[in-house]
mmCIF file of the N, C-alpha and C atoms, coordinates in Angstrom:
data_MODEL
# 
_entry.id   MODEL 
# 
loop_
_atom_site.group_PDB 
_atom_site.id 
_atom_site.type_symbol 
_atom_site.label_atom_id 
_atom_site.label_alt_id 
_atom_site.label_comp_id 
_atom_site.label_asym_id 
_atom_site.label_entity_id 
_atom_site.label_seq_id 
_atom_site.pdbx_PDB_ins_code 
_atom_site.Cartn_x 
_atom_site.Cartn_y 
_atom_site.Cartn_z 
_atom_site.occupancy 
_atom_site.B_iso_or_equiv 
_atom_site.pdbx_formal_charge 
_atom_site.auth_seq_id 
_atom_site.auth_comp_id 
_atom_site.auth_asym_id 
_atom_site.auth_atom_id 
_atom_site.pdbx_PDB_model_num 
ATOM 1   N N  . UNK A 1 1  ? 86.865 79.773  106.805 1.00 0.00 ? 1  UNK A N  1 
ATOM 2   C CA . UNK A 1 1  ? 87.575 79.872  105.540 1.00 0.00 ? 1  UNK A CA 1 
ATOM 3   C C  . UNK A 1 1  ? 86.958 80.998  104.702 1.00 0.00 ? 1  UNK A C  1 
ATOM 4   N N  . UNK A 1 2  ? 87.540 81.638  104.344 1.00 0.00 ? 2  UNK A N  1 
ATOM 5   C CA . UNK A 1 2  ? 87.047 83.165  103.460 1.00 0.00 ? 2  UNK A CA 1 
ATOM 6   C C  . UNK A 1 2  ? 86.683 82.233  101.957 1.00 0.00 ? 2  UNK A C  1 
ATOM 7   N N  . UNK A 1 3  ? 85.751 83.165  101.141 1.00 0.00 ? 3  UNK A N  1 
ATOM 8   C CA . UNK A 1 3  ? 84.994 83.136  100.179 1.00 0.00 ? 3  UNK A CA 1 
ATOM 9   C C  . UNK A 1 3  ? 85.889 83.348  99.035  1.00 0.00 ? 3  UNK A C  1 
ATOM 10  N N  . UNK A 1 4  ? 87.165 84.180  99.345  1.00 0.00 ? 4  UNK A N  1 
ATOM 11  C CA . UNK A 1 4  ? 87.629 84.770  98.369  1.00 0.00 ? 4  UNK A CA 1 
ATOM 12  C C  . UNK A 1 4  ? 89.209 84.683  98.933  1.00 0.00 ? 4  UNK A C  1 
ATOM 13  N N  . UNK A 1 5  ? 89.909 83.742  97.870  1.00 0.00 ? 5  UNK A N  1 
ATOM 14  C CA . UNK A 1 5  ? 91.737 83.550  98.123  1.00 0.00 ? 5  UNK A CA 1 
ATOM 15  C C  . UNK A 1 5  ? 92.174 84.987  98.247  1.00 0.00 ? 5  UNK A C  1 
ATOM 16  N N  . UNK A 1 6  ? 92.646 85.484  99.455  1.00 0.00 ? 6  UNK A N  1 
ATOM 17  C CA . UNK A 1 6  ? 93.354 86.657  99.101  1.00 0.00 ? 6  UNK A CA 1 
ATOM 18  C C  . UNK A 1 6  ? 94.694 87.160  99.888  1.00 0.00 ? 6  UNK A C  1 
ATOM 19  N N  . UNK A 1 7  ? 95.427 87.770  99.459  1.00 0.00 ? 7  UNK A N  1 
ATOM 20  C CA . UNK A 1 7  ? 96.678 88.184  99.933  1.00 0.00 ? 7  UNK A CA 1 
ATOM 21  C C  . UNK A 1 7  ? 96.541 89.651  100.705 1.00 0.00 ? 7  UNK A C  1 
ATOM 22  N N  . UNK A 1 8  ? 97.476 89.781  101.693 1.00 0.00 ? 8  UNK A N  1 
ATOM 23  C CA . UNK A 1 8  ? 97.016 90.741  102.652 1.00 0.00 ? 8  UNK A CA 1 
ATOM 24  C C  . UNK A 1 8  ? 97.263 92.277  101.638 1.00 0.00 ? 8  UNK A C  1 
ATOM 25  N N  . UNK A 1 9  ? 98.154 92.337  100.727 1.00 0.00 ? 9  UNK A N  1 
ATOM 26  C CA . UNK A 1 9  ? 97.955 93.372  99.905  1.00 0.00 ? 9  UNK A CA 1 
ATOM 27  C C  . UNK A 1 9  ? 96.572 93.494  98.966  1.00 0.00 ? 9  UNK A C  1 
ATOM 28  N N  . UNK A 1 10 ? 96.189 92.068  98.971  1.00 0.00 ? 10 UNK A N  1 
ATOM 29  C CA . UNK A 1 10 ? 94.731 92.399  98.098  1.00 0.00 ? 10 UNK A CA 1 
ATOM 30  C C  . UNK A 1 10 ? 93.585 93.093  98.728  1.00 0.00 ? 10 UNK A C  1 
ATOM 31  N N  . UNK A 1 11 ? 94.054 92.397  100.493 1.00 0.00 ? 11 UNK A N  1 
ATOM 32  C CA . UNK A 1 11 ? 92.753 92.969  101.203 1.00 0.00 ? 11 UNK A CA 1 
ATOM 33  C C  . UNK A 1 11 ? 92.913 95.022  101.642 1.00 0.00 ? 11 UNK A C  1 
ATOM 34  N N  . UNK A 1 12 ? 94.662 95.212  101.648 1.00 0.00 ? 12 UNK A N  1 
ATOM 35  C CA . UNK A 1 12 ? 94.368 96.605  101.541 1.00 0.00 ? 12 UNK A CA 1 
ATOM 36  C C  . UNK A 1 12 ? 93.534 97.515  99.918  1.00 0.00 ? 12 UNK A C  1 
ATOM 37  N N  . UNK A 1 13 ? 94.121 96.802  99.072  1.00 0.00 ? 13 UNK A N  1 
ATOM 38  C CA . UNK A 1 13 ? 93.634 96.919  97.589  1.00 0.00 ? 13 UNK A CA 1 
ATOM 39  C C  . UNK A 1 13 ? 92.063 97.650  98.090  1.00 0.00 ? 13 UNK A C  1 
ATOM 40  N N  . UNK A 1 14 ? 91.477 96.545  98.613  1.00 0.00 ? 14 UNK A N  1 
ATOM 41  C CA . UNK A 1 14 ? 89.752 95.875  98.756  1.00 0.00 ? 14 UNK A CA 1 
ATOM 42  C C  . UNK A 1 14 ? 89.538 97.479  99.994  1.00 0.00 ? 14 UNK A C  1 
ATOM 43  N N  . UNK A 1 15 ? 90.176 97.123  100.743 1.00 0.00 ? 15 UNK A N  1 
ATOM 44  C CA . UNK A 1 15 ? 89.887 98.363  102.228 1.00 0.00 ? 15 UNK A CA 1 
ATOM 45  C C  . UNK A 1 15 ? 89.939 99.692  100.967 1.00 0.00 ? 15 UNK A C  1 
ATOM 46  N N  . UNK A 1 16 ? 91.020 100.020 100.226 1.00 0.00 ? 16 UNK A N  1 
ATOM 47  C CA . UNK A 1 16 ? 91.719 101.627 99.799  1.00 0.00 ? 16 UNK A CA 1 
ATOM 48  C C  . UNK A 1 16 ? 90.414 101.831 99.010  1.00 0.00 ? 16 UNK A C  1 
ATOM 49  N N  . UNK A 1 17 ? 89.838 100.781 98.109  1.00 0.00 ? 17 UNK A N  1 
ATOM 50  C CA . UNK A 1 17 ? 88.668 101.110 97.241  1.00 0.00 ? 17 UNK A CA 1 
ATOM 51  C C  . UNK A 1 17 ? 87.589 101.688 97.801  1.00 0.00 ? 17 UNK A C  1 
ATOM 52  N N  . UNK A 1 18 ? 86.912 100.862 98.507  1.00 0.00 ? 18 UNK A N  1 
ATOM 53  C CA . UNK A 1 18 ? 86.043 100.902 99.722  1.00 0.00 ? 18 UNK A CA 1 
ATOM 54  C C  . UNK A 1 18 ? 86.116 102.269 100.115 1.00 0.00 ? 18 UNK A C  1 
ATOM 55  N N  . UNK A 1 19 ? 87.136 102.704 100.506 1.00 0.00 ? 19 UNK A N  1 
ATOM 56  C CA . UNK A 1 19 ? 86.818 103.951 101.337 1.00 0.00 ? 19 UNK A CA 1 
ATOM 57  C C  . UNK A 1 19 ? 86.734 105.015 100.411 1.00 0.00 ? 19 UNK A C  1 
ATOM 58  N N  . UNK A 1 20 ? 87.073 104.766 99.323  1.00 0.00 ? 20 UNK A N  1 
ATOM 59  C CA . UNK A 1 20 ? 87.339 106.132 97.797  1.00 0.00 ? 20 UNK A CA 1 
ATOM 60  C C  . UNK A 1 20 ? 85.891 106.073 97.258  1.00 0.00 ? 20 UNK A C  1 
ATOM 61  N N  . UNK A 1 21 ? 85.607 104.692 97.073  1.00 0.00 ? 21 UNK A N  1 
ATOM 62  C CA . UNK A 1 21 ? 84.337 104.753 96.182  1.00 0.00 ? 21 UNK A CA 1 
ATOM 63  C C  . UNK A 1 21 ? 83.058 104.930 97.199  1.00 0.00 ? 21 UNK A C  1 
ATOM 64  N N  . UNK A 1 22 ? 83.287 105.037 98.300  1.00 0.00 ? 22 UNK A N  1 
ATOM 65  C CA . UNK A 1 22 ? 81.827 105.112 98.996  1.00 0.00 ? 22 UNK A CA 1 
ATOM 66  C C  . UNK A 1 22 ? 81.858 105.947 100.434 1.00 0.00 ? 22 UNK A C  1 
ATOM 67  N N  . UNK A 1 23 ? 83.060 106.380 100.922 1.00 0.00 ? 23 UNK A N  1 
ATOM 68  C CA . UNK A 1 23 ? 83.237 107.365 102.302 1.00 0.00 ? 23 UNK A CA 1 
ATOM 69  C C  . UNK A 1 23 ? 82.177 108.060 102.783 1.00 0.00 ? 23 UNK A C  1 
ATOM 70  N N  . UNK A 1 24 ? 81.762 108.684 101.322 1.00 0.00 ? 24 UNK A N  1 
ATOM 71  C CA . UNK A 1 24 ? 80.433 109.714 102.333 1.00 0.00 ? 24 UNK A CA 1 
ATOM 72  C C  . UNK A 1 24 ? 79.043 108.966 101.821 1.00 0.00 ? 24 UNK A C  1 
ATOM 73  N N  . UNK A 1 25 ? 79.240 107.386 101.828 1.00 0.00 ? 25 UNK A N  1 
ATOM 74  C CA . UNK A 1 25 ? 78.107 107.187 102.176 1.00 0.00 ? 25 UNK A CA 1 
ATOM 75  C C  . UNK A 1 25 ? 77.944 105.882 103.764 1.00 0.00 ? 25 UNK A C  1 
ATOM 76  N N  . UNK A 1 26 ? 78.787 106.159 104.314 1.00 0.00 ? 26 UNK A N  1 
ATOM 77  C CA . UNK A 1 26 ? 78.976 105.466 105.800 1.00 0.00 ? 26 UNK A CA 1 
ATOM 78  C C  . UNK A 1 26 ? 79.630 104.083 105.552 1.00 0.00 ? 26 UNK A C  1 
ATOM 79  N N  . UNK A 1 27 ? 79.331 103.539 106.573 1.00 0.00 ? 27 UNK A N  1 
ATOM 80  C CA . UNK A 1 27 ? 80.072 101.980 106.800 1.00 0.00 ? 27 UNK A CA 1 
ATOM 81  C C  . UNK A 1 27 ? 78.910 100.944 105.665 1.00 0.00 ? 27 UNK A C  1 
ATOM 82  N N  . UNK A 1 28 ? 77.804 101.522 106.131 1.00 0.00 ? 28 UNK A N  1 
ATOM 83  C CA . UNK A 1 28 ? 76.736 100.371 105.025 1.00 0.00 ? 28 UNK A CA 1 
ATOM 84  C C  . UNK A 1 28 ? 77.413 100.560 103.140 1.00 0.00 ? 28 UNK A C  1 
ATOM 85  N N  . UNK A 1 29 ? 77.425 101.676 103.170 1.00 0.00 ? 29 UNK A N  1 
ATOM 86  C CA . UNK A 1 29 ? 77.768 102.123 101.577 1.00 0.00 ? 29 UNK A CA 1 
ATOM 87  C C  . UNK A 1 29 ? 79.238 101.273 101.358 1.00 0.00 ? 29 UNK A C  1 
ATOM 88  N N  . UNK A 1 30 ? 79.975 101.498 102.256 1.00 0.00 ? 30 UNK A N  1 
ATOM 89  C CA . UNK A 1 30 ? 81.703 100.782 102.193 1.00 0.00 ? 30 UNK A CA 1 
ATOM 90  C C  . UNK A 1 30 ? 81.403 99.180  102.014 1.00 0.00 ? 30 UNK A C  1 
ATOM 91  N N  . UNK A 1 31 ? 80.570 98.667  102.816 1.00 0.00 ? 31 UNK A N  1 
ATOM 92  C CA . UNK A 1 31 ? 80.423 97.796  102.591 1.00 0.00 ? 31 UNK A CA 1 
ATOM 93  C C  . UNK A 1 31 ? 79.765 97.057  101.933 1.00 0.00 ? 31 UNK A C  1 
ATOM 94  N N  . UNK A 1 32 ? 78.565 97.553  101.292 1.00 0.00 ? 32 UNK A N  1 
ATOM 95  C CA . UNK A 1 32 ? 78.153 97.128  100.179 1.00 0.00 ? 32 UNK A CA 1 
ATOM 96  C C  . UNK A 1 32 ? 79.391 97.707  98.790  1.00 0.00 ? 32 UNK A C  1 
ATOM 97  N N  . UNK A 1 33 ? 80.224 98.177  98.574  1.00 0.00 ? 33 UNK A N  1 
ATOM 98  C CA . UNK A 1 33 ? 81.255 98.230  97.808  1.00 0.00 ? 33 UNK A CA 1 
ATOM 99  C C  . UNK A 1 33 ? 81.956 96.835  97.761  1.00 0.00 ? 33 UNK A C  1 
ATOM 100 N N  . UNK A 1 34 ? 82.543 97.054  99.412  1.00 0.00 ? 34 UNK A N  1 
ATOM 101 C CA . UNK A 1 34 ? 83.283 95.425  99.366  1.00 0.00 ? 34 UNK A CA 1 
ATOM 102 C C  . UNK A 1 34 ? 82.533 94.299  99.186  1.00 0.00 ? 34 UNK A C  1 
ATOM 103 N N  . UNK A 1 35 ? 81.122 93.759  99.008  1.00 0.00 ? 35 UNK A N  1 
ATOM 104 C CA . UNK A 1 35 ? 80.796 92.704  98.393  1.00 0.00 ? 35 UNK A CA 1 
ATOM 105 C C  . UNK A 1 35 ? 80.796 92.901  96.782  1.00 0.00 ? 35 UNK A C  1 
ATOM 106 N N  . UNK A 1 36 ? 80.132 94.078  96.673  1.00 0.00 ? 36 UNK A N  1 
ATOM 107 C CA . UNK A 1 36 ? 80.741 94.244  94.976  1.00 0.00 ? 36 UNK A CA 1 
ATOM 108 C C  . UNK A 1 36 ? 81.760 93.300  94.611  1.00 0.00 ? 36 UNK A C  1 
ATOM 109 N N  . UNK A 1 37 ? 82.920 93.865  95.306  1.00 0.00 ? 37 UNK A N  1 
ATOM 110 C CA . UNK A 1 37 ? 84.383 93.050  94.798  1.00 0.00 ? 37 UNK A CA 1 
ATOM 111 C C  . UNK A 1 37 ? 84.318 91.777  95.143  1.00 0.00 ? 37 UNK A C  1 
ATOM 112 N N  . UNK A 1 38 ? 84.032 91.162  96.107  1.00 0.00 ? 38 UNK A N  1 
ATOM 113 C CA . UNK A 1 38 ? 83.821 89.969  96.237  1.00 0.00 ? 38 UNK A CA 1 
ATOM 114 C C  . UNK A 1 38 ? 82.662 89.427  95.642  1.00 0.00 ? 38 UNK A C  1 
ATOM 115 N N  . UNK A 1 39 ? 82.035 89.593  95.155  1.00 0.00 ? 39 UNK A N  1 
ATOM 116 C CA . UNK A 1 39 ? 81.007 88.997  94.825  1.00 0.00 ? 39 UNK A CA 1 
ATOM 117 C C  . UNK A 1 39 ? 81.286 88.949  92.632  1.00 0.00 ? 39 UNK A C  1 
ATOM 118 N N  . UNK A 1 40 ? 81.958 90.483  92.614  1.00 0.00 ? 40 UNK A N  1 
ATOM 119 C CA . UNK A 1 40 ? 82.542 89.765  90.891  1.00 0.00 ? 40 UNK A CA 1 
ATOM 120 C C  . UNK A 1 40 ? 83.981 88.983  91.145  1.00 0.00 ? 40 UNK A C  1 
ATOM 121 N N  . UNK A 1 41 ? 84.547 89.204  92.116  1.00 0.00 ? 41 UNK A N  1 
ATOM 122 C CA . UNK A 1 41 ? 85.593 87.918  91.949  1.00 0.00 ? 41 UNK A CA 1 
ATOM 123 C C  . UNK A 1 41 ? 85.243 86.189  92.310  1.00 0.00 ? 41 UNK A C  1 
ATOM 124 N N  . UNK A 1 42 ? 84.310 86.189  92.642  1.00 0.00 ? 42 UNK A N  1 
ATOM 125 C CA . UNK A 1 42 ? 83.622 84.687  92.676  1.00 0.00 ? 42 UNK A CA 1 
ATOM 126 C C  . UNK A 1 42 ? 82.607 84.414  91.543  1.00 0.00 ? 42 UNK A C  1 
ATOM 127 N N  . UNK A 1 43 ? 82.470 85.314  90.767  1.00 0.00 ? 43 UNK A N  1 
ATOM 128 C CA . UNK A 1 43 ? 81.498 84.932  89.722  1.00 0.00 ? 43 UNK A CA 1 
ATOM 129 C C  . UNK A 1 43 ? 82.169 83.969  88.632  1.00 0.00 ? 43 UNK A C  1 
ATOM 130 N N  . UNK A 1 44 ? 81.133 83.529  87.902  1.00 0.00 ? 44 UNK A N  1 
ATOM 131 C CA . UNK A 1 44 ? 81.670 83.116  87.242  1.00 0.00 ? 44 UNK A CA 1 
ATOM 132 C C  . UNK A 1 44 ? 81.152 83.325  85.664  1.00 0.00 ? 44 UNK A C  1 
ATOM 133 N N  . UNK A 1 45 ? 80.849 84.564  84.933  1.00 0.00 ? 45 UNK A N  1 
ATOM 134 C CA . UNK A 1 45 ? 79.889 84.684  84.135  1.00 0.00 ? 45 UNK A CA 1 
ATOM 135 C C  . UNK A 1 45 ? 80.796 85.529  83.061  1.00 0.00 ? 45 UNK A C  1 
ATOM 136 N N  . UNK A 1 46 ? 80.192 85.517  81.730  1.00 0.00 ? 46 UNK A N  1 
ATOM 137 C CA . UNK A 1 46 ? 81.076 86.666  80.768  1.00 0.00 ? 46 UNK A CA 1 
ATOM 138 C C  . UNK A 1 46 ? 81.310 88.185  81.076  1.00 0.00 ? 46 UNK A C  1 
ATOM 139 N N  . UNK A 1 47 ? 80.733 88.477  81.626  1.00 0.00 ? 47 UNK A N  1 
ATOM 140 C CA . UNK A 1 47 ? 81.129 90.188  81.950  1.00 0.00 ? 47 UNK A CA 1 
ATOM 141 C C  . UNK A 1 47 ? 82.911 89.866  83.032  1.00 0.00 ? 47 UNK A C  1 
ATOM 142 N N  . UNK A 1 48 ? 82.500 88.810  83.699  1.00 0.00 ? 48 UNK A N  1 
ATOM 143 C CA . UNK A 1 48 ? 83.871 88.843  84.684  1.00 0.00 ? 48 UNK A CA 1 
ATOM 144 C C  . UNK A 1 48 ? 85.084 87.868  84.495  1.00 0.00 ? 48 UNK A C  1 
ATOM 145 N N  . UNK A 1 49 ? 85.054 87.239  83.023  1.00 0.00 ? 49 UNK A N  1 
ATOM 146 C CA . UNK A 1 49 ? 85.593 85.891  82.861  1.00 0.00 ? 49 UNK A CA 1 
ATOM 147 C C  . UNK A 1 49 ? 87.326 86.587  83.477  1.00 0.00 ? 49 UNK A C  1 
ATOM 148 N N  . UNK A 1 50 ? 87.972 87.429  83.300  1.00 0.00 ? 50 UNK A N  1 
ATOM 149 C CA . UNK A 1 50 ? 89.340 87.102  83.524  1.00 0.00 ? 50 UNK A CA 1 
ATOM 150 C C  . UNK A 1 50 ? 89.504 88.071  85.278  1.00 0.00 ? 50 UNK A C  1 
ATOM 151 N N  . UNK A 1 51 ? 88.767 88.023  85.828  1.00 0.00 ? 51 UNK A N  1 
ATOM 152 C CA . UNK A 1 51 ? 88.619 88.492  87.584  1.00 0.00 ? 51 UNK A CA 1 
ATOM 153 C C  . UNK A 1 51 ? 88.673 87.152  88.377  1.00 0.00 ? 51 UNK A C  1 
ATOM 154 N N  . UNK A 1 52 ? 90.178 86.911  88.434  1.00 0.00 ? 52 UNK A N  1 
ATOM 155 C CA . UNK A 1 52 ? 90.592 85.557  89.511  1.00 0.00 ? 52 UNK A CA 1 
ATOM 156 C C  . UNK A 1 52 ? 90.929 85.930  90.912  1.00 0.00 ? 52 UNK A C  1 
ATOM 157 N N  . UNK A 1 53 ? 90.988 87.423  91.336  1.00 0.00 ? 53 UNK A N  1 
ATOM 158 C CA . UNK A 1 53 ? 91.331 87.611  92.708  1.00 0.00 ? 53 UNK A CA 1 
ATOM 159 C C  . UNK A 1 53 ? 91.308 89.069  93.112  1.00 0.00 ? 53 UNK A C  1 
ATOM 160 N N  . UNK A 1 54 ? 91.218 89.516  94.380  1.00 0.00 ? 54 UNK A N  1 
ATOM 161 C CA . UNK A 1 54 ? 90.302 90.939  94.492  1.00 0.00 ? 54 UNK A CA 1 
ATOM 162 C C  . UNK A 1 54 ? 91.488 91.741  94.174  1.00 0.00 ? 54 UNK A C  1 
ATOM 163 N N  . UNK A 1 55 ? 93.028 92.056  93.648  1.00 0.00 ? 55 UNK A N  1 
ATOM 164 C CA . UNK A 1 55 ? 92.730 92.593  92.885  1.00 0.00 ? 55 UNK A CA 1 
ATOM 165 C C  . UNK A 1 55 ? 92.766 92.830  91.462  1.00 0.00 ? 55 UNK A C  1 
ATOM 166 N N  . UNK A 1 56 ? 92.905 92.179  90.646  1.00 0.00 ? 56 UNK A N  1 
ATOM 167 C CA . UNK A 1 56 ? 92.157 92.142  89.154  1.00 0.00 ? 56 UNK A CA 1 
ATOM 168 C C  . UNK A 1 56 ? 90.700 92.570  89.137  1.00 0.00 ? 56 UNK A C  1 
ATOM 169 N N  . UNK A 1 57 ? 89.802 92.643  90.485  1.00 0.00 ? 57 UNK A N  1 
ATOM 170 C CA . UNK A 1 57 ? 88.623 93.242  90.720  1.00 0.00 ? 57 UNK A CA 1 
ATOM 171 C C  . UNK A 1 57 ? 88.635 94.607  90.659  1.00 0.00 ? 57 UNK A C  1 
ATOM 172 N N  . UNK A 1 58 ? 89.950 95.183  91.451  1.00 0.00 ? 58 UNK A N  1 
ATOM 173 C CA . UNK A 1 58 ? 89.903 96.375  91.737  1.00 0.00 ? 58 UNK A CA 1 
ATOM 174 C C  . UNK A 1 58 ? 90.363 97.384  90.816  1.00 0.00 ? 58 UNK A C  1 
ATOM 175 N N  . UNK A 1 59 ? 90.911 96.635  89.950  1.00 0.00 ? 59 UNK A N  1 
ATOM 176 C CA . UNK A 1 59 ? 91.304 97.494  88.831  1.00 0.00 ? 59 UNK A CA 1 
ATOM 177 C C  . UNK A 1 59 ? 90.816 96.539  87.269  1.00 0.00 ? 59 UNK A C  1 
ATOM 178 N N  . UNK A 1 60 ? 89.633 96.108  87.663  1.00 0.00 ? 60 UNK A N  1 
ATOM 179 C CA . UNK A 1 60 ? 88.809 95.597  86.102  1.00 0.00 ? 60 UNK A CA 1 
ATOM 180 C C  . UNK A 1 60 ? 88.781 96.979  85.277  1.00 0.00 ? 60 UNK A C  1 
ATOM 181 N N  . UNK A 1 61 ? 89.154 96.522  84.225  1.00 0.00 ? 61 UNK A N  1 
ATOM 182 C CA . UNK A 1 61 ? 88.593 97.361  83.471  1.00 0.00 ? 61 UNK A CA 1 
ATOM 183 C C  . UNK A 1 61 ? 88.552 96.727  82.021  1.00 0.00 ? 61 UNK A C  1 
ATOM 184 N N  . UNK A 1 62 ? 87.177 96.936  80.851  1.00 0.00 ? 62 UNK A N  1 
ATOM 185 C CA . UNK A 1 62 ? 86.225 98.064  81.730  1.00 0.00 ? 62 UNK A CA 1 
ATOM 186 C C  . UNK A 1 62 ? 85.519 97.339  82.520  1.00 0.00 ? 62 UNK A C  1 
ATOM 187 N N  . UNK A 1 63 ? 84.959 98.391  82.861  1.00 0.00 ? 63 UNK A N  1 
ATOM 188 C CA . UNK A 1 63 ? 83.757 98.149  84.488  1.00 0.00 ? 63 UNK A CA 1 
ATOM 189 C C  . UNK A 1 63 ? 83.743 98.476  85.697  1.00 0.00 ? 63 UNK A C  1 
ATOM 190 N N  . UNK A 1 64 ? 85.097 98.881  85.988  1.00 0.00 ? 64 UNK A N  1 
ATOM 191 C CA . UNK A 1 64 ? 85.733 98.849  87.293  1.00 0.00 ? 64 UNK A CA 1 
ATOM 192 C C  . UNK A 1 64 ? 85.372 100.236 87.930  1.00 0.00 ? 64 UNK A C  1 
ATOM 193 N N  . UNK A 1 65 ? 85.918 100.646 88.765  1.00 0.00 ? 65 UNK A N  1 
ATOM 194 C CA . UNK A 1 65 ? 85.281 101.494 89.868  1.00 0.00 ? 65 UNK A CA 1 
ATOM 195 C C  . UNK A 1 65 ? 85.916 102.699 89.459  1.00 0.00 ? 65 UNK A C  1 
ATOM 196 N N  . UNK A 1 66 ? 85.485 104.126 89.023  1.00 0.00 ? 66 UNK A N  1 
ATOM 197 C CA . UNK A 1 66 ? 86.124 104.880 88.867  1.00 0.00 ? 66 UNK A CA 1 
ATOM 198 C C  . UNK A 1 66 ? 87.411 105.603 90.557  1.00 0.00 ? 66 UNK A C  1 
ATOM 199 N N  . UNK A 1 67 ? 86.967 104.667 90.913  1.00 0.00 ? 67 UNK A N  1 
ATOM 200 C CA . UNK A 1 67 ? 87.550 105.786 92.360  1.00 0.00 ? 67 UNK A CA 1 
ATOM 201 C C  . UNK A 1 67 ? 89.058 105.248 92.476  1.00 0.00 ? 67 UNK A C  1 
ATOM 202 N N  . UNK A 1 68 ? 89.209 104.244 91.297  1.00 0.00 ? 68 UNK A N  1 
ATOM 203 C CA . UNK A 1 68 ? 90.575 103.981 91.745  1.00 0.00 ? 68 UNK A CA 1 
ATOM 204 C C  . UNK A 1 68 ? 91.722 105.523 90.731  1.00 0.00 ? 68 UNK A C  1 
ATOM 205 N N  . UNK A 1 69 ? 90.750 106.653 90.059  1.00 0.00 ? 69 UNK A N  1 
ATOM 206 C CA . UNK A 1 69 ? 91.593 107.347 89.876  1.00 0.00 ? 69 UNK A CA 1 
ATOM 207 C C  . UNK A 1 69 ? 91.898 108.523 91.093  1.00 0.00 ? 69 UNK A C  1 
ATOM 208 N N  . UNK A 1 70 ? 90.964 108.049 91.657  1.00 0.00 ? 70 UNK A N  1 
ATOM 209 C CA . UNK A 1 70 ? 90.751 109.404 92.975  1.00 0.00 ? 70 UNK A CA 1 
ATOM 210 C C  . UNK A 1 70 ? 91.907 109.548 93.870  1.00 0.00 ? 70 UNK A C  1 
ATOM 211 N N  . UNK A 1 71 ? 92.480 110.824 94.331  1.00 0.00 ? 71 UNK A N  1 
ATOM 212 C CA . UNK A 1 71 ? 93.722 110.698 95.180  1.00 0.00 ? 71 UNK A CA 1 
ATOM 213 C C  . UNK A 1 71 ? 93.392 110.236 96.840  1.00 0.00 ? 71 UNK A C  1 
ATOM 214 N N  . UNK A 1 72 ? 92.363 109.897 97.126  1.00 0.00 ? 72 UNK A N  1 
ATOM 215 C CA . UNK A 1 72 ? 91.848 109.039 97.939  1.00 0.00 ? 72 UNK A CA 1 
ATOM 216 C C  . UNK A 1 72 ? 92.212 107.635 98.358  1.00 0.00 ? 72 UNK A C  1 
ATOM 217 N N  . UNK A 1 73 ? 92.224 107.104 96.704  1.00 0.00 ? 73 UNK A N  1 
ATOM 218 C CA . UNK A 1 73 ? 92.831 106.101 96.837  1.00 0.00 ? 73 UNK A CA 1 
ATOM 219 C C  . UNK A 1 73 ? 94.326 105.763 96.680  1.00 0.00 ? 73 UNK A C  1 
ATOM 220 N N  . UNK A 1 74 ? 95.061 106.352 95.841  1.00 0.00 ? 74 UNK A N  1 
ATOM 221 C CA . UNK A 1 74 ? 95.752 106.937 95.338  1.00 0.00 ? 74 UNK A CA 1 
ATOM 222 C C  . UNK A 1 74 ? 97.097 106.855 96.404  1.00 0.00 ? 74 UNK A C  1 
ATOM 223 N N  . UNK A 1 75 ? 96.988 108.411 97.134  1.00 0.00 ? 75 UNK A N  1 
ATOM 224 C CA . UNK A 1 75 ? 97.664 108.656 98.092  1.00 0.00 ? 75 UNK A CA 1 
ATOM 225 C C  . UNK A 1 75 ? 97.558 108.180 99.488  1.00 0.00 ? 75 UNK A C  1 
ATOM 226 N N  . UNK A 1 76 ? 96.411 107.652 100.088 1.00 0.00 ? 76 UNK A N  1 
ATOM 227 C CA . UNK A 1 76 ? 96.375 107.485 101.358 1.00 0.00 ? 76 UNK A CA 1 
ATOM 228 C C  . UNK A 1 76 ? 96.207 105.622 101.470 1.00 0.00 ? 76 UNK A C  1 
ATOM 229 N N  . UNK A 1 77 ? 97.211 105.264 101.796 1.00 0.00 ? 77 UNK A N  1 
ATOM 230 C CA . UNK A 1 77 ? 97.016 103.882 102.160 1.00 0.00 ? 77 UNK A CA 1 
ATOM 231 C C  . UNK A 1 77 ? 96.475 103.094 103.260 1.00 0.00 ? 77 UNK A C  1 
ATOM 232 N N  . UNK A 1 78 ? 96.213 101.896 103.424 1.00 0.00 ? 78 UNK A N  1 
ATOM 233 C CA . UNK A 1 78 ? 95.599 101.815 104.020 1.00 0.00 ? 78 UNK A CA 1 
ATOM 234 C C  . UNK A 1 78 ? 96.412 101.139 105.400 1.00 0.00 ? 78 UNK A C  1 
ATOM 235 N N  . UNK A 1 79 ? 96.176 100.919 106.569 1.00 0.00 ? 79 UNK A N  1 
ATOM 236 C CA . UNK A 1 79 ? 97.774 100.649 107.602 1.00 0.00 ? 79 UNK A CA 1 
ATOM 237 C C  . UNK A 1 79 ? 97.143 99.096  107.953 1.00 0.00 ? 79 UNK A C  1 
# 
């Protein structure tokens, strides 16, 4: 059972970030991104009170990841 309720558009959401906010720093960097997101959508504390699912994670703001302005994320989806 996953950690985190999510819909298969949330998990491209989660993949498109991942690869914008951290590409040139390998698979470890991508993936320490994606616990980021999972890890503030299971919180439960004042910085994250209205983050109920990855993506309201992916587009928190403020706080959120600048790479969701990048055409990285943007234009290239994820299959």
């Amino acid at each position: 059972m996953p950690v985190v309720a999510y819909t298969e558009e949330h998990l491209k959401l989660l993949a498109r970030l991942m690869r914008a906010e951290a590409e040139g720093e390998g698979p470890l960097g991508m993936l320490m991104v994606g616990n980021v997101g999972v890890n503030r959508t299971r919180a439960d504390c004042l910085d994250f009170t209205q983050i109920r699912n990855l993506q309201d994670r992916v587009f928190q703001s403020p706080g959120g990841f600048e790479a969701t302005k990048k055409d990285i994320f943007t234009n290239y989806p994820v299959r």
